[in-house]
N, C-alpha and C positions, 0 to 999 in steps of 0.2 A: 403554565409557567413551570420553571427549573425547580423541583422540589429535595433534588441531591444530587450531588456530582460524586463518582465515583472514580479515581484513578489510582491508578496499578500497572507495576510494569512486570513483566514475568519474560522469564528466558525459554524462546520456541529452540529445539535441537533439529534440524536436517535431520533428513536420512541419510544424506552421504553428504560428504564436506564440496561446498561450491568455490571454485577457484575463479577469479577473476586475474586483469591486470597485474593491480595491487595486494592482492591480499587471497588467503586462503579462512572461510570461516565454517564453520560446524554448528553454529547457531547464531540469531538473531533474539536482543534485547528490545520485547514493543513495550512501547505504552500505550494501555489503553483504556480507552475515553467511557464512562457511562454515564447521560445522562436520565435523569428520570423526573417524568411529569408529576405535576400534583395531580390526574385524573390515573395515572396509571400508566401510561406508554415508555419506551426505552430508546434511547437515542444511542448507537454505539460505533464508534470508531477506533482505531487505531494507528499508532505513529511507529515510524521505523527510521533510527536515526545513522548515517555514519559516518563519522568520525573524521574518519579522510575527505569525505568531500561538505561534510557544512560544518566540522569543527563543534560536533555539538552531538554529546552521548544521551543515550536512554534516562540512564540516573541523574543529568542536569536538566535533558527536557522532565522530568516528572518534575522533577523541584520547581522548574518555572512553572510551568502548570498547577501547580499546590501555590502555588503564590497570589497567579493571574487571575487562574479558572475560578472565580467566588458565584455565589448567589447575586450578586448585584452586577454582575456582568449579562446576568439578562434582566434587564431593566424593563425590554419593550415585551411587546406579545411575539410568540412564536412567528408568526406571519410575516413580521416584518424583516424578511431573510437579507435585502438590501446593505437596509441598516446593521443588521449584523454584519454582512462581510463589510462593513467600512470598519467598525471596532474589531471586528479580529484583526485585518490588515493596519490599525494604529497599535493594539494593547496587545497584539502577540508581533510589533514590529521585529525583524532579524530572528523570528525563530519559526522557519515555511513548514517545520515537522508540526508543531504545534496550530498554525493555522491551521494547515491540511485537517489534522485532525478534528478542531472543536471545530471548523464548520461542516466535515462531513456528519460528526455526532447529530448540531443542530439540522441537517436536512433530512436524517435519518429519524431524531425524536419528530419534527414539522409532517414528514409524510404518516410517520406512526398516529399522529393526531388527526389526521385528514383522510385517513384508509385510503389513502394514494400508497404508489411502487414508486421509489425517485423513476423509474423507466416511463411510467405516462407523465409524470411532472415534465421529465427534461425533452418531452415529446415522442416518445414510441417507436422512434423509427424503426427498430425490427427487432423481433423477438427472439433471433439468435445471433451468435454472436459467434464465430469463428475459436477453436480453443488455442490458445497459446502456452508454449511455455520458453522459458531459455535456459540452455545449459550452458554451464560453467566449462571454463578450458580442459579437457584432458589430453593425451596422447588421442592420435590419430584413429587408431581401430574402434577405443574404449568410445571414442566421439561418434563413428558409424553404428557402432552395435547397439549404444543408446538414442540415436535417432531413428531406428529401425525400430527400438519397442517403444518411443513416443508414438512416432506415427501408426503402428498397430494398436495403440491404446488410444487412436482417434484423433491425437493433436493435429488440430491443420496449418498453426505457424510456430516454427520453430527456427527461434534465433542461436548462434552461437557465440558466445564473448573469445574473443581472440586479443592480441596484442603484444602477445611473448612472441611470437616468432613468423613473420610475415609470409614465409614461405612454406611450412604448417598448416596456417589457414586457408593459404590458398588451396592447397592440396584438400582440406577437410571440406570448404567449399564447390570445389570440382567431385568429390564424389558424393556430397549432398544433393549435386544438381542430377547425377547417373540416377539416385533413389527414388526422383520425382515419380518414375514407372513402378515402385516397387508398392 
């Protein structure tokens, strides 16, 4: 059973400021999730909210969560993960940062109790997993000379966020495809 809940939201800084579409940011506000068993185990998640796209900051997901997240919200035994995600999808309705998160917590405290990896729980399929990352818009060059030390640094997919300038990207994607060889 759930013997503490512990939430906290703390400000992560970039290393270098990520541009998108909308917006230019230099850090991300999480909240994040700990739960902790009566025999000892740790359940831990974390939420990342923004603004522009669900209308819903750091500092009011925490508040709803100090609100929601009680002791009596785990009612049932760990095991019964069903029945939780039906109460998280009622008692955290309209707020997907806060599902997301208490139900990765509880899968993460459930496997801690069962000395399962969610990776054999959710069935194994393979032990590795391709590394990803995506960068943010910059000029043209700055765009090639950091996909050149991603993929030196091992990344096998790399996405790029585009949408200021149609014909930019294209061009950034035409010489991402030349670097396939590199």
């Amino acid at each position: 059973m759930v013997k503490k809940i512990i939430l906290e939201k703390r400000r992560l800084h970039f290393h270098e400021t990520f541009k998108i579409a909308y917006e230019e940011v230099s850090y991300d506000d999480i909240v994040f999730i700990k739960l902790l068993s009566d025999t000892g185990q740790i359940g831990l998640a974390s939420s990342s909210c923004d603004s522009s796209v669900n209308h819903q900051t750091a500092d009011e997901l925490l508040s709803f969560l100090k609100r929601r997240l009680i002791p009596s919200f785990f009612k049932w035994p760990l095991g019964q993960l069903y029945l939780y995600h039906l109460e998280i999808q009622k008692v955290f309705k309209d707020w997907p940062m806060a599902q997301a998160g208490v139900e990765i917590a509880l899968f993460n405290l459930w496997a801690a109790q069962n000395n399962l990896s969610l990776w054999e729980h959710f069935g194994g399929l393979r032990k590795e997993y391709p590394i990803a990352i995506t960068l943010g818009i910059k000029e043209i060059n700055l765009t090639i000379a950091d996909v050149k030390r991603r993929i030196k640094e091992d990344y096998q997919i790399i996405k790029l966020k585009g949408g200021l300038n149609l014909n930019e990207d294209l061009d950034k994607l035409k010489q991402e495809k030349q670097m396939e060889k590199y």
